[in-house]
C-alpha positions as CSV (number, residue, x, y, z in Angstrom):
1,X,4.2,15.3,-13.1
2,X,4.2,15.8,-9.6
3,X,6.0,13.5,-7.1
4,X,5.1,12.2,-3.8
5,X,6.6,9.7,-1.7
6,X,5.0,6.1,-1.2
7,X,6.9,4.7,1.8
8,X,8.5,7.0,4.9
9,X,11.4,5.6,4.2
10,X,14.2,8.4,4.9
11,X,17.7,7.8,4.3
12,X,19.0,11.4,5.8
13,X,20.5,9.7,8.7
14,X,22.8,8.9,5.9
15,X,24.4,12.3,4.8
16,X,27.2,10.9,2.7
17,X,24.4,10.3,0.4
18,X,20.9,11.3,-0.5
19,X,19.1,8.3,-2.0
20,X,15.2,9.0,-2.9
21,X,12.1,6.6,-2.5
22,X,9.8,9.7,-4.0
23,X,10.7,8.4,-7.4
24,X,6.4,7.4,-7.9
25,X,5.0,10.1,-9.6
26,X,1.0,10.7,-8.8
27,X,-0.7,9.8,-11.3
28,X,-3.1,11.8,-13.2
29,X,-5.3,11.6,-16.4
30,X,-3.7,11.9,-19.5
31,X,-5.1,13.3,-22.9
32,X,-5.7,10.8,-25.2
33,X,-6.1,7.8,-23.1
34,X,-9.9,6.0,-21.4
35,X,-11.6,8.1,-18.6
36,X,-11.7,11.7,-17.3
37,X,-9.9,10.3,-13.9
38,X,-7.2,7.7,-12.5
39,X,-8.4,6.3,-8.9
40,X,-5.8,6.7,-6.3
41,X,-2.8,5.9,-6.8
42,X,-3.9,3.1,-3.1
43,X,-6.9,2.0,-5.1
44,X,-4.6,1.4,-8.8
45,X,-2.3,-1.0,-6.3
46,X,-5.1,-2.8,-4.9
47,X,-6.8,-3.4,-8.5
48,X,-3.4,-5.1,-9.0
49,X,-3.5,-7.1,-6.3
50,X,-7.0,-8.1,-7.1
51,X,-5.8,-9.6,-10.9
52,X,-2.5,-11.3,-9.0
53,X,-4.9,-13.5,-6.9
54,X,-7.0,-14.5,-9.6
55,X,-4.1,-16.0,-11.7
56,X,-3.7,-19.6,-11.8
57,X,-0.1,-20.1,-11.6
58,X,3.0,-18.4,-9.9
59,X,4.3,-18.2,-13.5
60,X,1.3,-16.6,-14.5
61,X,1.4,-14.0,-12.1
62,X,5.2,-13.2,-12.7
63,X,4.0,-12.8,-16.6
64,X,1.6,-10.0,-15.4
65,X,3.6,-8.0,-13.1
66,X,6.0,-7.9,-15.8
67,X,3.8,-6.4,-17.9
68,X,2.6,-4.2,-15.4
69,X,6.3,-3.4,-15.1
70,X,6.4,-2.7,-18.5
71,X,3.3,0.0,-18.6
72,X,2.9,1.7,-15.7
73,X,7.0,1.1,-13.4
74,X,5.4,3.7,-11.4
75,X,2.4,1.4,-10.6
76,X,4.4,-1.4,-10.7
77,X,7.0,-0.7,-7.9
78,X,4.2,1.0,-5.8
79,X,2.2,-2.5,-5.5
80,X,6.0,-4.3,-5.0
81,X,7.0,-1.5,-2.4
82,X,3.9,-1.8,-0.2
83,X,3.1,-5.7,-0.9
84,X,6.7,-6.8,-0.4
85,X,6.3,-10.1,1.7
86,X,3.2,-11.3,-1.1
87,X,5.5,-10.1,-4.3
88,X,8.5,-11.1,-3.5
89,X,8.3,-15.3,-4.1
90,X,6.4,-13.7,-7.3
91,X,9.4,-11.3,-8.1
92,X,12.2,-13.1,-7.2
93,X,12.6,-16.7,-5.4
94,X,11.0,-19.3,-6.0
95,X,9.0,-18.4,-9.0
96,X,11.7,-16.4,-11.1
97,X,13.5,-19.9,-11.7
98,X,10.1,-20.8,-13.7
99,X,10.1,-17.5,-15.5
100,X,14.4,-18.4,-16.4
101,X,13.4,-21.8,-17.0
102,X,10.2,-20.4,-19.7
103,X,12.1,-16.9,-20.6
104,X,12.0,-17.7,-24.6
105,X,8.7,-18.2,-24.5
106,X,7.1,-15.3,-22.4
107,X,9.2,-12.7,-23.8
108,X,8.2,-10.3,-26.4
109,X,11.3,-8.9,-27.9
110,X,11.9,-5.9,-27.7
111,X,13.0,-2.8,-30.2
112,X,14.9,-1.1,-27.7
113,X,16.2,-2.3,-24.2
114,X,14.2,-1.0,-21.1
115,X,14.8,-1.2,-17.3
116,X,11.6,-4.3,-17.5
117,X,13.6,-6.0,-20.4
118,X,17.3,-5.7,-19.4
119,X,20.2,-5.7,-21.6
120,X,22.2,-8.2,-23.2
121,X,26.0,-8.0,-24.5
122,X,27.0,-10.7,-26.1
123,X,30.6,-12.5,-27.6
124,X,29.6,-10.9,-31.0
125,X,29.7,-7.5,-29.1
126,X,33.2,-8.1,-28.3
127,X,35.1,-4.7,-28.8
128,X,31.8,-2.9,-28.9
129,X,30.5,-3.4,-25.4
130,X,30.7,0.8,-24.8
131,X,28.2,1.3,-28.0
132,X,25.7,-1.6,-26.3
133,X,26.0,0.2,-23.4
134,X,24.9,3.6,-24.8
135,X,21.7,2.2,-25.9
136,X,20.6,1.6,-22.1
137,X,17.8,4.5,-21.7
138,X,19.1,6.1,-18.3
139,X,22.8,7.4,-18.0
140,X,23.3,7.7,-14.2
141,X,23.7,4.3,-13.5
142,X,24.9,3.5,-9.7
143,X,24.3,-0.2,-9.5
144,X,24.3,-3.0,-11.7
145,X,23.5,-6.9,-11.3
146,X,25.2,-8.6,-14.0
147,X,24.9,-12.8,-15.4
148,X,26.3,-14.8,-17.5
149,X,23.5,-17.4,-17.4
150,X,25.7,-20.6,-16.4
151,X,24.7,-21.7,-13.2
152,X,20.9,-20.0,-12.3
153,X,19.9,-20.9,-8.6
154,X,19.8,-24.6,-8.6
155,X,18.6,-25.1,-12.9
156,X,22.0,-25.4,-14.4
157,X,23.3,-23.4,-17.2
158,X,20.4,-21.2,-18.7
159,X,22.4,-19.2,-20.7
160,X,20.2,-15.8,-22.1
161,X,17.3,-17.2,-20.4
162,X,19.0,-16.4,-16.9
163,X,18.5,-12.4,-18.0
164,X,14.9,-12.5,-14.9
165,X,17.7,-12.9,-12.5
166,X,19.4,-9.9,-12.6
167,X,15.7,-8.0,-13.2
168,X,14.5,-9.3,-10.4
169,X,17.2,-8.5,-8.0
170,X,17.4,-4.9,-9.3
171,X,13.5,-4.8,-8.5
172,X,14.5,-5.5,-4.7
173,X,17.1,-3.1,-4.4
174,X,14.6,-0.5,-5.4
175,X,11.5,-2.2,-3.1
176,X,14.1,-3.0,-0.1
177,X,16.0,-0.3,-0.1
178,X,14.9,2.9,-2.0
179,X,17.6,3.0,-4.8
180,X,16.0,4.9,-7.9
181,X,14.8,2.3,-10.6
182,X,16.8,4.4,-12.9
183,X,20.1,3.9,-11.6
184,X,20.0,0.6,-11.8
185,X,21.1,-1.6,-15.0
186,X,20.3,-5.7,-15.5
187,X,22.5,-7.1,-17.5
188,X,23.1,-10.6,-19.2
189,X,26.0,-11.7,-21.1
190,X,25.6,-14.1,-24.0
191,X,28.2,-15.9,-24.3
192,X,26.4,-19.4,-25.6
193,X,25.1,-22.2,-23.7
194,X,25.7,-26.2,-23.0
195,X,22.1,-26.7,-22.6
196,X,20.5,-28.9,-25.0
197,X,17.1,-27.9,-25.3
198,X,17.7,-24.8,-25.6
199,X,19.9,-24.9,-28.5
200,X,17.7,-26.8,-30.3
201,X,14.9,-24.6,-29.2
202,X,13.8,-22.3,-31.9
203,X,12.7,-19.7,-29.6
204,X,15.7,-19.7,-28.2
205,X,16.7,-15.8,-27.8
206,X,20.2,-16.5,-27.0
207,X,23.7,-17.2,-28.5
208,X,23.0,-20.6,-30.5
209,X,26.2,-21.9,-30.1
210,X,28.1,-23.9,-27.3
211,X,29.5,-21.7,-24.4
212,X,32.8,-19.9,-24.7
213,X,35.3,-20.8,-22.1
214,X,38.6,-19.2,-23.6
215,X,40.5,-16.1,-23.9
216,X,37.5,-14.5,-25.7
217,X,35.4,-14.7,-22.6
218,X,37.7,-13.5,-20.3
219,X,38.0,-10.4,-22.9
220,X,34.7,-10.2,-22.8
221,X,34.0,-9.9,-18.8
222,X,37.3,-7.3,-18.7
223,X,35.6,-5.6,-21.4
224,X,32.1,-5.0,-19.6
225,X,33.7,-4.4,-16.4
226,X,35.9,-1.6,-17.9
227,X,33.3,-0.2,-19.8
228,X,31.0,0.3,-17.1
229,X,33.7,1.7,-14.7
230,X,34.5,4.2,-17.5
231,X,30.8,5.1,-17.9
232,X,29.5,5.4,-14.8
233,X,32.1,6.1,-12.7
234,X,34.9,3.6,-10.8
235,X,32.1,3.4,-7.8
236,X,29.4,1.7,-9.7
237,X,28.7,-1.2,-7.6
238,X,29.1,-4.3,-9.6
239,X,27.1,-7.6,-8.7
240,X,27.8,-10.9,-10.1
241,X,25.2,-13.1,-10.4
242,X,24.7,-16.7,-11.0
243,X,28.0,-17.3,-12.9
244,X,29.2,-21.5,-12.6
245,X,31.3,-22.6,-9.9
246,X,35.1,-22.2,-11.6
247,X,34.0,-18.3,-13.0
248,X,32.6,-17.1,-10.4
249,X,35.7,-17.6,-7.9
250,X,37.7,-16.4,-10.3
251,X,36.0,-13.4,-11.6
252,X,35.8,-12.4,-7.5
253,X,39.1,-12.4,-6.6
254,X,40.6,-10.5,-10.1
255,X,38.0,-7.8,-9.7
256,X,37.3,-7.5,-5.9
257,X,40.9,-5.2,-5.4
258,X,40.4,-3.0,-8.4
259,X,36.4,-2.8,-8.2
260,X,33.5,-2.1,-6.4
261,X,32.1,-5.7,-6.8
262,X,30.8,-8.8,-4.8
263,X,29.3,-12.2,-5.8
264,X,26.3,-12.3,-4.4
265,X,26.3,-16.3,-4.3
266,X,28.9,-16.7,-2.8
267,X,29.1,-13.3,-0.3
268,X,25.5,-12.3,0.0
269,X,24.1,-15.9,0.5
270,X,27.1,-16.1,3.3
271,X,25.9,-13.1,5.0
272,X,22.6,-14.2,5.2
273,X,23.3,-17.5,6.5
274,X,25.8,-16.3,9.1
275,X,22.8,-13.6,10.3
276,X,20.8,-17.2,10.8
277,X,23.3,-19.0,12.8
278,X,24.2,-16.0,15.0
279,X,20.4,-15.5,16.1
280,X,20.3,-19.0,16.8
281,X,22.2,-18.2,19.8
282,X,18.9,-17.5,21.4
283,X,17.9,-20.7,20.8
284,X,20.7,-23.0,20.9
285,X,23.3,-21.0,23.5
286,X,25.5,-22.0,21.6
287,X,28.5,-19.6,20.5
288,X,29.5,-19.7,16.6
289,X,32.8,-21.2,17.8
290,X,31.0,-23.8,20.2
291,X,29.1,-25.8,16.8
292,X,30.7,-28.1,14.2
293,X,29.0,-27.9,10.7
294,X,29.1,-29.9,8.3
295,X,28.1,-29.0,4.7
296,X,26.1,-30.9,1.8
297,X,27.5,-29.0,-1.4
298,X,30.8,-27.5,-1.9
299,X,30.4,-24.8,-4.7
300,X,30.0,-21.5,-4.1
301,X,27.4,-21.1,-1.7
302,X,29.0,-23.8,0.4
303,X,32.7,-22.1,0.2
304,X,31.0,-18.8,0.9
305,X,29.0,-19.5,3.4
306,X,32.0,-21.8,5.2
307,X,34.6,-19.0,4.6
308,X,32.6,-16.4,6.4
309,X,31.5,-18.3,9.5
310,X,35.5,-18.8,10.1
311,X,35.8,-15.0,9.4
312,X,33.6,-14.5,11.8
313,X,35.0,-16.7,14.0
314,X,38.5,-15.7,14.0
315,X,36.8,-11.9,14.5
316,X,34.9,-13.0,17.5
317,X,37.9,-15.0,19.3
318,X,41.4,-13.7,17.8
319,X,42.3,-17.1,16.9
320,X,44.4,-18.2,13.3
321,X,42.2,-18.9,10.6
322,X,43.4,-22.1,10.7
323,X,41.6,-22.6,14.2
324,X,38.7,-21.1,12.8
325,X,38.0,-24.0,10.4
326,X,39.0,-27.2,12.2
327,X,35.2,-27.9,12.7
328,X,33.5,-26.3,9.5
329,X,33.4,-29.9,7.2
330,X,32.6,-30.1,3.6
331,X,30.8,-32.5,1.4
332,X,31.2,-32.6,-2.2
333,X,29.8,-35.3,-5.5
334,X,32.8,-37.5,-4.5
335,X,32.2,-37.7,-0.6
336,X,33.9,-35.7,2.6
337,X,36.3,-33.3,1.7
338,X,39.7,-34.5,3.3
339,X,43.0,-33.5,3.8
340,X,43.5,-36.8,1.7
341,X,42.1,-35.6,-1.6
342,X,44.0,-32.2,-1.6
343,X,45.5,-33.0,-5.3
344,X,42.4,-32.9,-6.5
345,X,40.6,-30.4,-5.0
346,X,39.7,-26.8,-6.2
347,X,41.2,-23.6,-4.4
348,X,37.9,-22.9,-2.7
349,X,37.8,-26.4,-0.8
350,X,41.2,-26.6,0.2
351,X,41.0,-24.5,3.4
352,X,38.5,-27.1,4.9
353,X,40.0,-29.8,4.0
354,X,40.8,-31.6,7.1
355,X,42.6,-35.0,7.9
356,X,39.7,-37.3,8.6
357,X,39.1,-40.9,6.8
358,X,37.3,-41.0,3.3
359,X,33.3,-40.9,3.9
360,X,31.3,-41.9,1.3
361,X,28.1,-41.1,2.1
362,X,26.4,-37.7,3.8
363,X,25.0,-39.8,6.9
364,X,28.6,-41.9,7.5
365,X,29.5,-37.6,7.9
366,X,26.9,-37.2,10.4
367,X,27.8,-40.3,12.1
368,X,30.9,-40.1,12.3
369,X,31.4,-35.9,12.9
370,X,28.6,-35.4,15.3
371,X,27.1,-31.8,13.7
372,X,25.3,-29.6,15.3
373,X,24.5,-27.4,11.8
374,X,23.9,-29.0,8.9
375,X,23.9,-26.7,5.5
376,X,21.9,-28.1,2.4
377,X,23.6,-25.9,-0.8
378,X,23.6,-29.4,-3.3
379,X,20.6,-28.3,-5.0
380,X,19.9,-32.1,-4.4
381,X,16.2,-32.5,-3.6
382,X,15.5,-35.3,-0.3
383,X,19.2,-35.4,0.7
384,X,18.3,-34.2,4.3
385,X,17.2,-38.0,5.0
386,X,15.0,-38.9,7.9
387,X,18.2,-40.8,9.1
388,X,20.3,-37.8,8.3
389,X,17.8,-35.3,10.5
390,X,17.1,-38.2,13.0
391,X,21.4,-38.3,13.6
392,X,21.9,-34.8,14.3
393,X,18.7,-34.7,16.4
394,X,19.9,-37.8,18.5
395,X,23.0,-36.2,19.7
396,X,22.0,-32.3,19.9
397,X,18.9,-30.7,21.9
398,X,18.0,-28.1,19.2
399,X,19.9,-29.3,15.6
400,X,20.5,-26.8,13.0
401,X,19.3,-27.7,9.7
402,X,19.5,-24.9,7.0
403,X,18.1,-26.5,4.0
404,X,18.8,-24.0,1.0
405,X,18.9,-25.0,-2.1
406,X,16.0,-22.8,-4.2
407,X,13.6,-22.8,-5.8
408,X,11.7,-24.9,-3.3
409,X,11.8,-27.8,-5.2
410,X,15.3,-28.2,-5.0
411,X,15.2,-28.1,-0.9
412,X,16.8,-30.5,0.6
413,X,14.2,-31.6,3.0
414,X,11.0,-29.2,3.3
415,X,10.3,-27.6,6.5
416,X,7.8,-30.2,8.0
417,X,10.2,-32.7,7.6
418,X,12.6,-31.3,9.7
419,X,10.6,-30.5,12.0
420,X,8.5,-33.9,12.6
421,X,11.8,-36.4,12.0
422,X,13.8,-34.1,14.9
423,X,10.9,-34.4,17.5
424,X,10.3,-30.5,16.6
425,X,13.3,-29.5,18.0
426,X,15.1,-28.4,14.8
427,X,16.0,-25.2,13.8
428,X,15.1,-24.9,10.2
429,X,15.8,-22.5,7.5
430,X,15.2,-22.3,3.7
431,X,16.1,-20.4,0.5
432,X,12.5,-20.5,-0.7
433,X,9.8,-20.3,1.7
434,X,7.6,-22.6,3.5
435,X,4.2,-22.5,5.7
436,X,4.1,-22.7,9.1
437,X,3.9,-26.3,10.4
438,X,2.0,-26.9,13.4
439,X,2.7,-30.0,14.9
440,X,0.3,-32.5,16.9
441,X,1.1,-33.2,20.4
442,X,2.6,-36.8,19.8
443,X,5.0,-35.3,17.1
444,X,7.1,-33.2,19.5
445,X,9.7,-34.8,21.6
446,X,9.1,-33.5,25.1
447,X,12.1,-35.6,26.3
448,X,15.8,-35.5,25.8
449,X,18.3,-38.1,26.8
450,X,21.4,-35.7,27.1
451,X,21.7,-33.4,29.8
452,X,21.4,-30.2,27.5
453,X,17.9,-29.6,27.6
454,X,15.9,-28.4,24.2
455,X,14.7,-24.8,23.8
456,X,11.0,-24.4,25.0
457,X,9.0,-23.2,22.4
458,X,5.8,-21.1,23.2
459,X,3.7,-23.7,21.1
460,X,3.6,-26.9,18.6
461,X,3.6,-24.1,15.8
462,X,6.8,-23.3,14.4
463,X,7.6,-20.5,11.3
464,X,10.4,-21.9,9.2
465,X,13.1,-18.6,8.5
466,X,13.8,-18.3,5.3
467,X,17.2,-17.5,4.4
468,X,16.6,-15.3,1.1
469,X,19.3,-12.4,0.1
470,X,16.9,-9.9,0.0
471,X,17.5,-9.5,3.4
472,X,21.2,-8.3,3.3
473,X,22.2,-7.6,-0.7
474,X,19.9,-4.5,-0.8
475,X,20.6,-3.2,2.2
476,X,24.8,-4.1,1.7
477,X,24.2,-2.1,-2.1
478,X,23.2,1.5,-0.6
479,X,25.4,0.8,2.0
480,X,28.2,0.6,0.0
481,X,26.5,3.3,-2.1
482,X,25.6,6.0,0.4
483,X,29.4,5.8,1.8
484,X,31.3,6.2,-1.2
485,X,33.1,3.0,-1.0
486,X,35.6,2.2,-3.6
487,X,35.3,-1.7,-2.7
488,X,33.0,-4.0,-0.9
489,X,35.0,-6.2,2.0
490,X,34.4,-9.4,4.0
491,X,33.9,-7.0,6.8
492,X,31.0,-5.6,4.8
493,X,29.7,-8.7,4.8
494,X,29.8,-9.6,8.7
495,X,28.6,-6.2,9.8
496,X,25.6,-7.1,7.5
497,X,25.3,-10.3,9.4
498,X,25.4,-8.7,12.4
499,X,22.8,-6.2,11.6
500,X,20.6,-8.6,10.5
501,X,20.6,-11.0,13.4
502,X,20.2,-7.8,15.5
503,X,16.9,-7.8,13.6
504,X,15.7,-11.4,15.4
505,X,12.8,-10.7,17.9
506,X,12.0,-12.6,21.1
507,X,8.7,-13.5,19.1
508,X,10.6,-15.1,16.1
509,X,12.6,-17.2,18.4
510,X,9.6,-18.1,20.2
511,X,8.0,-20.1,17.0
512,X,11.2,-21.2,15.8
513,X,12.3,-18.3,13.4
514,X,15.3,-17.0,13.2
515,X,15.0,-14.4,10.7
516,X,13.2,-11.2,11.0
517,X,9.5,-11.0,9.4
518,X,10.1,-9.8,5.6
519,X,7.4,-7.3,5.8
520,X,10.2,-5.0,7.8
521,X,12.7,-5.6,4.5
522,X,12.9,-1.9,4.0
523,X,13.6,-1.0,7.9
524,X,16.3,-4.2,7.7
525,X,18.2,-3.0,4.6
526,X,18.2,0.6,6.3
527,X,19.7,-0.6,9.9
528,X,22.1,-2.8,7.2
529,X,23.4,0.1,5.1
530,X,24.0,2.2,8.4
531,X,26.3,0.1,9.9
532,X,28.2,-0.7,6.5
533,X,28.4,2.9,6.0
534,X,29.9,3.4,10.1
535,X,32.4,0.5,9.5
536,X,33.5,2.6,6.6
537,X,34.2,5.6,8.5
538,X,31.0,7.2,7.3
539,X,28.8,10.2,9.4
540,X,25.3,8.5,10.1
541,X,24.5,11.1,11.9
């Protein structure tokens, strides 16, 4: 079959590396099968779109692109490609936690693994991991998004059900940034579950038995790990995925020196969150070093995100690390996290844990620490109070309040919330998205009673950002790919940061948004894998 390119999307300013987006075949009759003809291959996505719009549900429509995925990948990544800002919440966040959540029952199993159905390995495949591996349909694998199922987005422990998360992130790094379908490999592995219902499900597909957490799954992990390096070469790029709090550290920091590898919850989410807070510049003109933050949630998006602010930090003024935290503040289940509670802590917290009194509460914190950027990562639905909001909007002109926990109903405070408790002057951001909220005249605060003055916007409207991966991980993955790299750094991830922010325009910042439109995603992961492959010594040309 003949191949043509859907998008004019060129990566030959990258020469270390020629990545194709001609991977869509046109597509022509076939003996055997209805009509003389196919329509164009514009008039085949269209007819897609058409059946999307008519489903009732979210869920419903990730059930039908699947099996579009299934039939026709060709089709299906043609529609994703050119529809990107519409598929995506149907791909990946918000509506991919529903498909986890229902996985058992909207799956047809399947005889053979395919790139729509993912692979599992499980503890019973234990010594065996090469031979599950050689069942996987394509051989040049180049990147692979891997879960064990234990903590997916805000649900809890999933176990085999978490297998739409890696599918759906391997479905953006083809959409956002042109890496063939075929190279890519979604894996889940099985190692049991602590959820209830599921175990008493009897549609369960997973491991019926209580999750493994000793020796066997460590030899598990280092067994997949190994096995893919030998496989498909030491620079497969490696992303973990969704793994619990305790794992997923530790899994990071044996692998990240001897693999190319990053978490993308804790790394990726801090990337995009620090390309947030550097745009907001623009609107607050405030330096990174000028805010204190304070932080509801301390896991690994919390750590992450914290971590990478003080990198950047410490990049951007020379000063100790140590310096670099003194006003980044966490808040955990058991209250602020103090220089008191140190014994107790895990390695992740410690660095920001600061001498300060015990506060029990999230709103003492704001009291009592004065933030300018508050960071929802709890999961904890309504925790952004109207008290909390109205303290930080009290004592700063334009408050930061980055509220994102997915799916959406995990937010901490929705958008219009934000906006109407701080007298529209907030600076919101999201995981998920959220509409536009155009507020009435008596809703925004035109008055301030410090002498900082608020940002002017250019109208009651304002366009919450939302602070979703997809803008840096794709974009970070053929960077990483098209240079050669043997590992993935911090630096990686602040160049990324960077890149993205650069991304901001004037008309963004005008309603309120600090994150580029998503509609630009392949453009964005382009100008993001240039400047990962330049900070790796690479010719761009």
């Amino acid at each position: 079959m003949q191949s043509t390119p859907v998008i004019s999307f060129s990566l030959s300013l990258l020469p270390s590396l020629f990545l194709y987006v001609s991977f869509l075949p046109v597509c022509t009759a076939i003996f055997g099968l209805p009509g003389s003809s196919v329509p164009p291959l514009s008039h085949q996505v269209d007819g897609i779109l058409e059946n999307i719009r008519l489903k009732d549900t979210d869920l419903d429509k990730f059930i039908y692109l699947r099996e579009v995925a299934t039939t026709n990948n060709d089709l299906y990544y043609s529609a994703l490609i050119n529809n990107v800002e519409e598929l995506m919440p149907i791909v990946y966040t918000p509506t991919v936690g529903a498909a986890c959540l229902n996985h058992s029952h909207i799956t047809t199993p399947s005889q053979k693994p395919t790139p729509s159905s993912g692979l599992y390995v499980t503890l019973d495949d234990l010594g065996s991991v090469p031979k599950v591996l050689d069942t996987w349909p394509h051989q040049n694998v180049s990147c692979v998004v891997v879960t064990d199922g234990e903590r997916i987005l805000g649900l809890g422990d999933l176990g085999a059900n978490g297998l739409p998360i890696p599918i759906g992130k391997l479905a953006l790094y083809s959409a956002c940034a042109g890496i063939n379908p075929a190279e890519c490999l979604p894996l889940c592995v099985d190692v049991g579950t602590e959820n209830e219902a599921l175990l008493k499900d009897p549609r369960y597909v997973g491991r019926r038995k209580r999750r493994e957490r000793g020796h066997k799954y460590d030899e598990l992990i280092d067994e997949v790990v190994t096995s893919l390096k030998e496989k498909y070469g030491d620079k497969v790029l490696i992303q973990f995925e969704d793994f619990g709090n305790s794992n997923a550290f530790r899994l990071l920091r044996k692998y990240e020196e001897t693999c190319c590898c990053f978490n993308d919850d804790i790394q990726g989410t801090a990337s995009v969150v620090l390309a947030g807070l550097i745009a907001s510049k623009a609107i607050t003109g405030k330096e990174l070093s000028d805010h204190t933050f304070l932080f509801l949630g301390a896991g690994e998006a919390g750590a992450g995100i914290a971590d990478l602010i003080a990198f950047a930090i410490e990049s951007d003024t020379g000063c100790s690390p140590e310096e670099a935290r003194k006003n980044i503040w966490l808040y955990d289940s058991k209250g602020l996290v103090v220089a008191g509670r140190m014994k107790e802590l895990a390695h992740h917290k410690q660095p920001f844990a600061h001498e300060s009194p015990p506060r029990a509460t999230f709103l003492e914190c704001c009291d009592a620490l004065n933030p300018s950027a508050i960071i929802g990562v709890s999961a904890q639905p309504g925790t952004f109070t109207r008290s909390v909001v109205e303290s930080v909007s009290n004592s700063h002109a334009n408050p930061i309040v980055f509220a994102l926990s997915n799916p959406t109903s995990k937010a901490e405070c929705t958008a219009s919330e934000a906006y109407e408790w701080s007298g529209g002057r907030a600076l919101f951001a999201s995981g998920s998205p959220f509409e536009a909220v155009e507020l009435s005249d008596a809703a925004v605060q035109r008055t301030f009673s410090r002498e900082d003055r608020p940002y002017r916007y250019g109208s009651n409207v304002r366009v919450p950002g939302q602070g979703n991966n997809a803008y840096v991980f794709p974009g970070i993955g053929l960077g990483v790919l098209a240079a050669k790299a043997e590992r993935v750094t911090k630096k990686d991830m602040l160049v990324a940061a960077k890149a993205l922010a650069g991304m901001v325009s004037q008309k963004d910042i005008k309603v309120g948004r600090v994150y580029p439109e998503l509609g630009g995603i392949r453009d964005i992961s382009k100008a993001i894998a240039k400047e990962i492959v330049k900070e790796k010594g690479g010719d761009v040309g």
